[in-house]
SEFIGU-56756 format. One record per residue (C-alpha): residue number from 0; residue in three letters; x, y, z. Coordinates in Angstrom, 3 decimals. Layout:
BEGIN
(NUM 'ala' (X Y Z)) ...
//
This chain:
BEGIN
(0 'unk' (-1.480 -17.830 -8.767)) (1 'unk' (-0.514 -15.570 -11.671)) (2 'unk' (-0.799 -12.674 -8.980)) (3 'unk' (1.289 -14.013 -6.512)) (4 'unk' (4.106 -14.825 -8.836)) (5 'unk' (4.448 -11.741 -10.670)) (6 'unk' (3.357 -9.508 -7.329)) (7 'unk' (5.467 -10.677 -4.410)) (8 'unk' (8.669 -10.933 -3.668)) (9 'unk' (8.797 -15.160 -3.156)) (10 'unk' (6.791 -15.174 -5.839)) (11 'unk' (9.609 -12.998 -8.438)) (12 'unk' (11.829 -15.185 -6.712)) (13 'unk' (10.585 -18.205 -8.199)) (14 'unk' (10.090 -17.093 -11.606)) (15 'unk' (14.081 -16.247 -11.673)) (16 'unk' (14.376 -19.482 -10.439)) (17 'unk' (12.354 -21.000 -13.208)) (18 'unk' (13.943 -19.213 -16.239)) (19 'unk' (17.379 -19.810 -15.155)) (20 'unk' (16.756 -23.562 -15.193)) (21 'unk' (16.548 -22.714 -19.230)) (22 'unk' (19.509 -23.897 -21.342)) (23 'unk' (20.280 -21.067 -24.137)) (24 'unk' (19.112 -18.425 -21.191)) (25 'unk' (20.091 -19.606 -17.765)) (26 'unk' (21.856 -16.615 -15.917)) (27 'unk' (22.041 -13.829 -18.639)) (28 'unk' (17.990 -14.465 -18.989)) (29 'unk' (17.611 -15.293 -15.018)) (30 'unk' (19.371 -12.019 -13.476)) (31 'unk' (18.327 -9.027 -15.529)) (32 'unk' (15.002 -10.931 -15.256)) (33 'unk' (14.691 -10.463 -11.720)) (34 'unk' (16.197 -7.140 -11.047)) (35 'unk' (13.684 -6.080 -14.206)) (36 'unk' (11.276 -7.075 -11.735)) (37 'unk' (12.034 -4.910 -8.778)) (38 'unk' (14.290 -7.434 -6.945)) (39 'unk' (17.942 -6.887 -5.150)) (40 'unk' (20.537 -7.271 -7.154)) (41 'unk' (21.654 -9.915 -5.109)) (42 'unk' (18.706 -11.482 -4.306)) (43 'unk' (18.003 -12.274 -8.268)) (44 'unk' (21.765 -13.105 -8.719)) (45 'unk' (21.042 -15.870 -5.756)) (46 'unk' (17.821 -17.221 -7.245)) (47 'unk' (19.683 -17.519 -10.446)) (48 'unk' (22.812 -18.940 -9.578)) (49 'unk' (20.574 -22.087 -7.914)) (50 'unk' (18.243 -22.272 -10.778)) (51 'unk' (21.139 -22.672 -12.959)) (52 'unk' (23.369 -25.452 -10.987)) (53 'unk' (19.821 -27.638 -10.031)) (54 'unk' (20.193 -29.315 -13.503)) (55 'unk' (23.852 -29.860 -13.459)) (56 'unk' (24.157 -33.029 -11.012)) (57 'unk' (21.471 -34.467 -12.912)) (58 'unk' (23.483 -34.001 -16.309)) (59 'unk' (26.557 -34.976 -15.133)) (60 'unk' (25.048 -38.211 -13.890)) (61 'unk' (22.577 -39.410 -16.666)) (62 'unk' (23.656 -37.145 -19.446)) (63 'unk' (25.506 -40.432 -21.549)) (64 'unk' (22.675 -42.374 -20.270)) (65 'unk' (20.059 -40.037 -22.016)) (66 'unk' (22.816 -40.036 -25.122)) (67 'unk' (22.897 -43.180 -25.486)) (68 'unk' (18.792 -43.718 -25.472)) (69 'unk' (18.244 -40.850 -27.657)) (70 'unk' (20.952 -42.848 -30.337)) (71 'unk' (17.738 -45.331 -30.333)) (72 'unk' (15.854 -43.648 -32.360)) (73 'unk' (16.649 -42.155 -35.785)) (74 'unk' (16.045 -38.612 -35.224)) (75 'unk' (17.182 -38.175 -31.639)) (76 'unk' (20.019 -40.077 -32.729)) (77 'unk' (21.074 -37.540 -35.145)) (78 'unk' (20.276 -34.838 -32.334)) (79 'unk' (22.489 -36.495 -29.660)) (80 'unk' (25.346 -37.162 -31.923)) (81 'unk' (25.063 -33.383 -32.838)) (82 'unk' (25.312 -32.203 -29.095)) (83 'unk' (28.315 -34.800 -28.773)) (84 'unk' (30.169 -33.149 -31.818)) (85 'unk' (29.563 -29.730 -29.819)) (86 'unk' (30.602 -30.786 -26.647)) (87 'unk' (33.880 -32.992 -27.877)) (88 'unk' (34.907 -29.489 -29.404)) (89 'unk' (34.307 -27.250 -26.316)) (90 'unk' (36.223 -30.090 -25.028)) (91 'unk' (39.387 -29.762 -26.900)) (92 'unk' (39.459 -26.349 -25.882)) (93 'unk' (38.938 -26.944 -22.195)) (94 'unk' (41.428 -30.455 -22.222)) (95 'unk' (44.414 -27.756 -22.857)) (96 'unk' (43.769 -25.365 -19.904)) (97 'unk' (42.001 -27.577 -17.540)) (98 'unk' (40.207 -25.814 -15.055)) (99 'unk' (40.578 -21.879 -16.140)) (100 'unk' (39.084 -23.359 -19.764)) (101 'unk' (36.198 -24.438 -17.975)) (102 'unk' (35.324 -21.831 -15.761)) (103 'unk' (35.812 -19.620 -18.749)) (104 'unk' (33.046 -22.081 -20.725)) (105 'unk' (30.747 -21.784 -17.402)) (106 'unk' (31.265 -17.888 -16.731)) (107 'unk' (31.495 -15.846 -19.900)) (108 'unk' (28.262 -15.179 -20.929)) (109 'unk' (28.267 -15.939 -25.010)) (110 'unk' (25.515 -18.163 -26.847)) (111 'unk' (27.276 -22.094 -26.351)) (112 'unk' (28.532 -21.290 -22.560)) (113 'unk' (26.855 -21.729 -19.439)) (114 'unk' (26.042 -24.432 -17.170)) (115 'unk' (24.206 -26.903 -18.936)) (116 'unk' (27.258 -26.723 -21.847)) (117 'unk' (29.988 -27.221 -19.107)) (118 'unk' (27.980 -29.844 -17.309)) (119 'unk' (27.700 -32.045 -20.817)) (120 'unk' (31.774 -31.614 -21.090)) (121 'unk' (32.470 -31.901 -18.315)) (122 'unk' (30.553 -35.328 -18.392)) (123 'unk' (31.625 -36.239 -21.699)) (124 'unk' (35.369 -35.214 -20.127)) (125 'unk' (35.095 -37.786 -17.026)) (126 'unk' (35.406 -37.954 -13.696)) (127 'unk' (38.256 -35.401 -13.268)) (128 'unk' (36.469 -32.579 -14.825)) (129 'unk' (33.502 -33.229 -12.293)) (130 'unk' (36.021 -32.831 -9.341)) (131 'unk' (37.406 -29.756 -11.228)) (132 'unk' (33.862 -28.280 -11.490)) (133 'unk' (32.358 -28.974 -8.042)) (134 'unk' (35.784 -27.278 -6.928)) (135 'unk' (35.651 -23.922 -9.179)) (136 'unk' (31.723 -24.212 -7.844)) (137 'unk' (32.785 -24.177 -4.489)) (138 'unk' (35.533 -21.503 -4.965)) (139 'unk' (33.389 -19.116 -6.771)) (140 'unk' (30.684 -19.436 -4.267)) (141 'unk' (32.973 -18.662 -1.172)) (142 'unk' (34.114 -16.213 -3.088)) (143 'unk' (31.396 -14.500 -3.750)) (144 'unk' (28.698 -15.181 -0.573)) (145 'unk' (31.683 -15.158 2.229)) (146 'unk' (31.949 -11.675 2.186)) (147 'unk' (28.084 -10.945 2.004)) (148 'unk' (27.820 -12.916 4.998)) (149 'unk' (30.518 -11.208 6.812)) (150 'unk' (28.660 -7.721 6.090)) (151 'unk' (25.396 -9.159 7.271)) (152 'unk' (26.686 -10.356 10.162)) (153 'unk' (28.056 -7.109 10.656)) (154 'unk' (24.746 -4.807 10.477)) (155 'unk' (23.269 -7.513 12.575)) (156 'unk' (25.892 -6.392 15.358)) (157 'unk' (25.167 -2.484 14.574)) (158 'unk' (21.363 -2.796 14.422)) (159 'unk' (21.910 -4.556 17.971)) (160 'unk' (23.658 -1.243 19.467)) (161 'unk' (27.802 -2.116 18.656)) (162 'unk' (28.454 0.718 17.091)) (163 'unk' (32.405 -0.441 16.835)) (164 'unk' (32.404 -3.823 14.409)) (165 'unk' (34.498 -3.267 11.841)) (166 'unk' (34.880 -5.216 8.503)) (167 'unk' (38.362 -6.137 8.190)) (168 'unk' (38.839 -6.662 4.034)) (169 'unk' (41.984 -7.049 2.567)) (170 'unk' (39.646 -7.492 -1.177)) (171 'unk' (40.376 -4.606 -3.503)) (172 'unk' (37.257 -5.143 -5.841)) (173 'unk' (33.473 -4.120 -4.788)) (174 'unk' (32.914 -6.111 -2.067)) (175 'unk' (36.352 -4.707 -0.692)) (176 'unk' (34.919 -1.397 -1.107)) (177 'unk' (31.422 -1.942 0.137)) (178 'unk' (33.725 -3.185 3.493)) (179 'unk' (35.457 0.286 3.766)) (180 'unk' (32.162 2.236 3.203)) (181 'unk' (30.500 0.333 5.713)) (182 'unk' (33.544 1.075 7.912)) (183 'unk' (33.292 4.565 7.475)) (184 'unk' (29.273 5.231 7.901)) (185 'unk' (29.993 3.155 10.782)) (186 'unk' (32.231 5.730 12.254)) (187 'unk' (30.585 8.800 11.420)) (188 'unk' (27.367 7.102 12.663)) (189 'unk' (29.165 6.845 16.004)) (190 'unk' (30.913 10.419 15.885)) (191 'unk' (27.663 11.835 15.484)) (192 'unk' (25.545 10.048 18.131)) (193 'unk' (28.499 10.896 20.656)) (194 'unk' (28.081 14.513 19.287)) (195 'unk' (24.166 14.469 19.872)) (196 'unk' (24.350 12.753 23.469)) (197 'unk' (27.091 15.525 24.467)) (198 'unk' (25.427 17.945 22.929)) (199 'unk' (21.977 16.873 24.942)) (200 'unk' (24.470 17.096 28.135)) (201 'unk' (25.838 20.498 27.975)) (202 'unk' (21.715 21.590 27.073)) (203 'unk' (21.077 20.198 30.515)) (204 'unk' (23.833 20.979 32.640)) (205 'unk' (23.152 24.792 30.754)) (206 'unk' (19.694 24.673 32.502)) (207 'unk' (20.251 23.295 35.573)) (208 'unk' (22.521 26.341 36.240)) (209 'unk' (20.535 28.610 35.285)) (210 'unk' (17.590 26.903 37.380)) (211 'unk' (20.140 27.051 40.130)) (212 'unk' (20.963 30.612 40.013)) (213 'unk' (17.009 31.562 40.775)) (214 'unk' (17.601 31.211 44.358)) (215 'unk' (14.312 29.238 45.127)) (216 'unk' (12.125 31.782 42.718)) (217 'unk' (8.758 30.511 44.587)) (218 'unk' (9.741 31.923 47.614)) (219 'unk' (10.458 35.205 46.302)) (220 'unk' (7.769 35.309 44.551)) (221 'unk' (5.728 35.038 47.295)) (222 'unk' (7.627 37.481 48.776)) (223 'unk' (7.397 40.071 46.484)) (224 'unk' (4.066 39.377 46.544)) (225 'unk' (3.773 40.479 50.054)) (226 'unk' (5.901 43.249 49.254)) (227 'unk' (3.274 44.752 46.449)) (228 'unk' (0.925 44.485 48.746)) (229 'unk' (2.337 46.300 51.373)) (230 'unk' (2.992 48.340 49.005)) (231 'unk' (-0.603 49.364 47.743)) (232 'unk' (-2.002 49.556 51.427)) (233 'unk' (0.594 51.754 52.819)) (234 'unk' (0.278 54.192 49.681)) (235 'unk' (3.231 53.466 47.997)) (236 'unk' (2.442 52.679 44.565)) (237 'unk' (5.948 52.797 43.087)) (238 'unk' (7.215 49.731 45.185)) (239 'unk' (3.593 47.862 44.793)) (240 'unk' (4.458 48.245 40.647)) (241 'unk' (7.937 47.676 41.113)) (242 'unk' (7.088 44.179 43.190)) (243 'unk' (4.402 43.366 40.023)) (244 'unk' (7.201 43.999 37.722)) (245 'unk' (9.656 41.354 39.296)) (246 'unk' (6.715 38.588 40.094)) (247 'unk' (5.718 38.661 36.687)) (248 'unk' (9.475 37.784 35.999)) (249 'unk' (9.741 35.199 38.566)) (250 'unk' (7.045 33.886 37.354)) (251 'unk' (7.836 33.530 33.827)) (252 'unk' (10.851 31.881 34.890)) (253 'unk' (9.533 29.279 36.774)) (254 'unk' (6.707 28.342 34.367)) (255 'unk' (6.885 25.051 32.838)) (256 'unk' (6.674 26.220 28.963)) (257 'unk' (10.265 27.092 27.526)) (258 'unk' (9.310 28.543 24.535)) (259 'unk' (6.854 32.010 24.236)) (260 'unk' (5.777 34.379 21.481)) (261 'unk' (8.182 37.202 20.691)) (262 'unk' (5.140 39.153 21.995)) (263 'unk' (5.220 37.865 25.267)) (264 'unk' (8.792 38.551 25.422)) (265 'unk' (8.710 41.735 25.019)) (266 'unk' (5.760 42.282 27.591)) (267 'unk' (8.317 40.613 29.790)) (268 'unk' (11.444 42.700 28.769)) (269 'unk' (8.954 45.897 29.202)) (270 'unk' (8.621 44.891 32.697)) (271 'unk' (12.646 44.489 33.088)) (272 'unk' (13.015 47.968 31.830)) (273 'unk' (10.458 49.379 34.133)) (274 'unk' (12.769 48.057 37.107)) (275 'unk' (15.521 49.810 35.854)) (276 'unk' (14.108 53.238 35.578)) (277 'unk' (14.269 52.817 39.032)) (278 'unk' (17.461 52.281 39.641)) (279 'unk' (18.866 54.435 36.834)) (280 'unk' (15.722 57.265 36.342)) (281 'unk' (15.814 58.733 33.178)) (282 'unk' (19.690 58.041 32.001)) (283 'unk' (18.826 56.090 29.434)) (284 'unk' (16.059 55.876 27.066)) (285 'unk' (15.110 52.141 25.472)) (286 'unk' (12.925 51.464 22.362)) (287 'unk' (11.106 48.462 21.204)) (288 'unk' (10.555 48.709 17.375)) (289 'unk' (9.573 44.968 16.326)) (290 'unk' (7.460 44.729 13.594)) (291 'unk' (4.110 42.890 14.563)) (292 'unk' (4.543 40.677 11.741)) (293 'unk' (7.414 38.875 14.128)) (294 'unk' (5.735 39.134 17.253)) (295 'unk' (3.906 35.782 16.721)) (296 'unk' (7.209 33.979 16.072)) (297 'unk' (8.408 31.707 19.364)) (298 'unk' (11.271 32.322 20.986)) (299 'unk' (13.286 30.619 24.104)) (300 'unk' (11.699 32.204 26.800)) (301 'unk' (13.714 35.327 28.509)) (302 'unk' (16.479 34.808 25.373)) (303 'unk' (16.110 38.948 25.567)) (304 'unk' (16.736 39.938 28.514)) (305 'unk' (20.700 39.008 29.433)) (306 'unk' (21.111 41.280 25.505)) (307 'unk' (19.380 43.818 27.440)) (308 'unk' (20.846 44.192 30.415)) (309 'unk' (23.842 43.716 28.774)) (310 'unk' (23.370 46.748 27.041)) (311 'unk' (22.302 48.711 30.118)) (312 'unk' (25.407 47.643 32.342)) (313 'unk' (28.367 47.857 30.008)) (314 'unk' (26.616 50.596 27.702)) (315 'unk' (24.924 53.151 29.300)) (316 'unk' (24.891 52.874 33.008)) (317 'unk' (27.462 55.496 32.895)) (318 'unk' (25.698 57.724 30.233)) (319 'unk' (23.383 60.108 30.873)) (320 'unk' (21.794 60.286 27.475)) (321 'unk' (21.656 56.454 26.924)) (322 'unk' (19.899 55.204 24.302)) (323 'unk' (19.028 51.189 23.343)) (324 'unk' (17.230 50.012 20.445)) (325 'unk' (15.866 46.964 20.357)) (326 'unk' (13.989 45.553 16.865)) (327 'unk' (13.914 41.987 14.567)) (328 'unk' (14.410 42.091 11.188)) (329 'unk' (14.442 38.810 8.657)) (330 'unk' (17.786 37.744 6.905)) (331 'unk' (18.583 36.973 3.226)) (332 'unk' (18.340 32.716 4.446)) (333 'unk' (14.743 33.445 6.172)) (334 'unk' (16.083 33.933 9.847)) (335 'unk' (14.506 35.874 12.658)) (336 'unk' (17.337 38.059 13.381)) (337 'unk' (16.932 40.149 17.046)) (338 'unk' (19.087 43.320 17.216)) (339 'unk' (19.826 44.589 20.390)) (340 'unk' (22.052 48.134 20.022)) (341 'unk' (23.354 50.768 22.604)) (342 'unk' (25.284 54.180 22.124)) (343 'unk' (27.475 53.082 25.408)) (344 'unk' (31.590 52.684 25.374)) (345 'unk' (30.916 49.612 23.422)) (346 'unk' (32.105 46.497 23.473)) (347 'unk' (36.083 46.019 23.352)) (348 'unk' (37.814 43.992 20.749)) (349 'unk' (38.751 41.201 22.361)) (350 'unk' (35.754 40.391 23.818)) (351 'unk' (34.116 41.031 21.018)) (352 'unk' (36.412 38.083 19.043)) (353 'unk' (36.195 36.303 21.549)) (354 'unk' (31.927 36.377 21.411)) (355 'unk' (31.856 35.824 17.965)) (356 'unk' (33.919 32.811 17.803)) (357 'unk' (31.761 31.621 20.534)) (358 'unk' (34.490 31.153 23.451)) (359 'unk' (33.772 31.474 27.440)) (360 'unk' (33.789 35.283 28.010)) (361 'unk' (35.517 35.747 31.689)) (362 'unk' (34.296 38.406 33.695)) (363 'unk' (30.876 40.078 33.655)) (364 'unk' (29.421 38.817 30.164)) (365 'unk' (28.256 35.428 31.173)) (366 'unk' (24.765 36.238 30.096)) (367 'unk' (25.813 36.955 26.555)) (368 'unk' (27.388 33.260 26.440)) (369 'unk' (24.638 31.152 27.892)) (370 'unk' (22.398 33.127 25.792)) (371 'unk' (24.724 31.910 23.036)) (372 'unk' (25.005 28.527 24.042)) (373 'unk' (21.554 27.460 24.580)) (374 'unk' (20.575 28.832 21.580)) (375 'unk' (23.530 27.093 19.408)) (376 'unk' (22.152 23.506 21.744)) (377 'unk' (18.279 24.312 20.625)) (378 'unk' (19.044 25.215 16.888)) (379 'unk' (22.171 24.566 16.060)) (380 'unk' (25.479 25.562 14.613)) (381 'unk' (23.593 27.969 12.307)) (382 'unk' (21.916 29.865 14.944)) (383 'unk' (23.513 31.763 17.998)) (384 'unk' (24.840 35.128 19.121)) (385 'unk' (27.004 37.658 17.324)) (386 'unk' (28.416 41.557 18.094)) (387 'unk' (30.001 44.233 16.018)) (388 'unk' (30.361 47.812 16.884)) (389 'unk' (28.442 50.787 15.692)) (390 'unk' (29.708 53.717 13.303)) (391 'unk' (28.437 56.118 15.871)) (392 'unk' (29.870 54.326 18.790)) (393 'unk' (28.728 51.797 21.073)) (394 'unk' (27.914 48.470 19.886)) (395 'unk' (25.200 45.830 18.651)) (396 'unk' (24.514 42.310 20.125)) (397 'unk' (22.676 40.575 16.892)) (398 'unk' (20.263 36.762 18.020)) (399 'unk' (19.852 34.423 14.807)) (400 'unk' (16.963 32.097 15.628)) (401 'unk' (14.699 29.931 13.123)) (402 'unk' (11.425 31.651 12.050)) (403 'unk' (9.050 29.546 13.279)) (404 'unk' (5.099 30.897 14.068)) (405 'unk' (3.554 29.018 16.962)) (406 'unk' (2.195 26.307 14.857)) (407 'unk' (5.334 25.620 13.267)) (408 'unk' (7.044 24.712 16.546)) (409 'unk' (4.320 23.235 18.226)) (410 'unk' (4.793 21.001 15.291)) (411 'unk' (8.563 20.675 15.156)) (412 'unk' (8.102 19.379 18.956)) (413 'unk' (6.144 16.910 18.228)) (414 'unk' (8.352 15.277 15.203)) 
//
């Protein structure tokens, strides 16, 4: 018994209960009581405020019959005309302001006030004062539970999915202000699941085109396929190698993982360079300086190659001492930074405000800003693409992604 009433909830409930019914203590012992306990606020004020008004319809009906029994005996007597003496002076004072004396007697919390002291004078006062107290009762609880209600009723109608109730309070004291926050984390709550479902749109309408723009990768991967080996039995090991080159791409693009080591991106962007020495022989020169301690970091698979190529076209394709440096370094905040830099014409000013703000690129760098995009939709604001020219000429596309090892993300998946 002793455990359940000082260890649950019902239990602290009823103890609240219990010392409120006290006269001297009643609700200045009852509520910090409670909340001493662990209880709401609200929920001790509650079991308080009905501890305290159970005794007062029994006072207010038999309090002159007690009186007058207690006036039997000699030493009651003297106790019961002492409590009349007290009461017929709180009474004065009430008598002169009628019903804001007595709610002052019942509210302020001094030694002498309180219910059971405005339940005696009120039924030493009469009848009247009984109508005046049930009706400052009354008034005091609408005032105070009518607004609690109206808030429950409204999380009730968020934690069912209506994300648009608002509280409509014209109050300018706590519960007036508890309305308006509620209003507002209402809102932002809103604002920011609209925000996530968009953003979760433009993610997949992102990959859909870019699952579009494969042209049915299974079929030319089987075709390649044939092509390599045509290649190797008719003695022409250049187009066999240059067939591997593209299946392996193919087939890292069709593969159902979307995330890879930084090591098996750059296995794949080796391969992507090895297709372009055909095309472009020895006009350019790329190198792959990353650091091994990065190389077991995950990245969105192929992030690396659009910055590439990007570099190739619109650097050096017109160069014939190219050069492209491609390396990962970690920032000041603890981000994988990928630096992809050329010695090309470099990238002109407008399109390089026009990158770094993030804004649709027309023309031929569409690469650059789905690489940006699906990047800023996987990690958010914090992450994406950025540019800025060399000192020596050309420019330098720079990738901000989270360091995270394979664990890490496997992890972050699963959360």
């Amino acid at each position: 018994m002793i455990d359940w009433l000082f260890g649950t909830v019902l239990g602290k409930c009823v103890m609240t209960f219990l010392i409120s019914l006290l006269p001297v203590v009643e609700l200045r012992g009852g509520i910090p009581y409670g909340i001493s306990q662990g209880l709401d606020p609200w929920l001790a004020f509650a079991a308080s405020a009905l501890g305290n008004m159970l005794p007062v319809p029994f006072l207010l009906l038999f309090v002159r019959k007690i009186l007058h029994w207690m006036k039997r005996y000699p030493r009651l007597g003297r106790l019961a005309v002492s409590l009349e003496r007290r009461a017929d002076r709180k009474s004065s004072r009430v008598r002169k302001s009628e019903l804001v004396g007595l709610c002052i007697l019942v509210a302020i919390p001094l030694p002498g006030t309180g219910a059971w002291t405005g339940a005696l004078v009120a039924a030493l006062m009469g009848a009247l004062c009984l109508v005046l107290c049930l009706v400052c009762a009354w008034w005091l609880s609408r005032r105070l539970f009518e607004p609690v209600n109206e808030l429950d009723g409204a999380m009730r109608r968020v934690e069912g999915g209506d994300y648009d109730v608002r509280i409509e309070s014209t109050r300018q004291d706590e519960m007036g202000r508890l309305a308006a926050s509620f209003d507002r984390m209402t809102a932002e709550y809103r604002q920011n699941l609209e925000r996530s479902v968009q953003r979760e749109r433009e993610l997949n309408e992102t990959r859909l085109r870019m699952l579009q723009s494969q042209l049915n990768p299974h079929f030319l991967y089987n075709t390649l396929d044939c092509m390599k080996w045509l290649g190797v039995t008719g003695g022409v090991p250049q187009v066999a190698e240059l067939a591997a080159d593209l299946a392996a791409l193919l087939r890292a693009g069709i593969s159902g993982s979307e995330y890879i080591t930084l090591e098996e991106e750059l296995e794949l962007i080796g391969r992507y360079l090895a297709i372009q020495e055909v095309r472009f022989g020895d006009r350019f020169v790329c190198e792959l300086d990353v650091d091994e301690r990065f190389q077991h970091c995950v990245v969105p698979k192929l992030i690396l190659q659009p910055l590439v190529e990007n570099a190739i076209i619109h650097g050096v394709a017109d160069s014939d001492e190219g050069f492209i440096k491609l390396w990962a370094e970690e920032d000041a905040e603890g981000y994988l930074l990928l630096k992809v830099s050329d010695n090309g014409s470099g990238i002109p000013p407008e399109v390089l405000e026009r990158l770094n703000s993030h804004e649709l690129i027309p023309g031929g760098h569409l690469g650059l800003n789905n690489v940006d995009r699906i990047v800023r939709l996987s990690y958010g604001e914090s992450c994406g693409l950025s540019a800025y020219p060399n000192e020596g000429g050309g420019s330098c596309v720079q990738l901000r992604l989270p360091m995270q090892k394979g664990e890490d993300h496997a992890q972050g998946t699963d959360r």
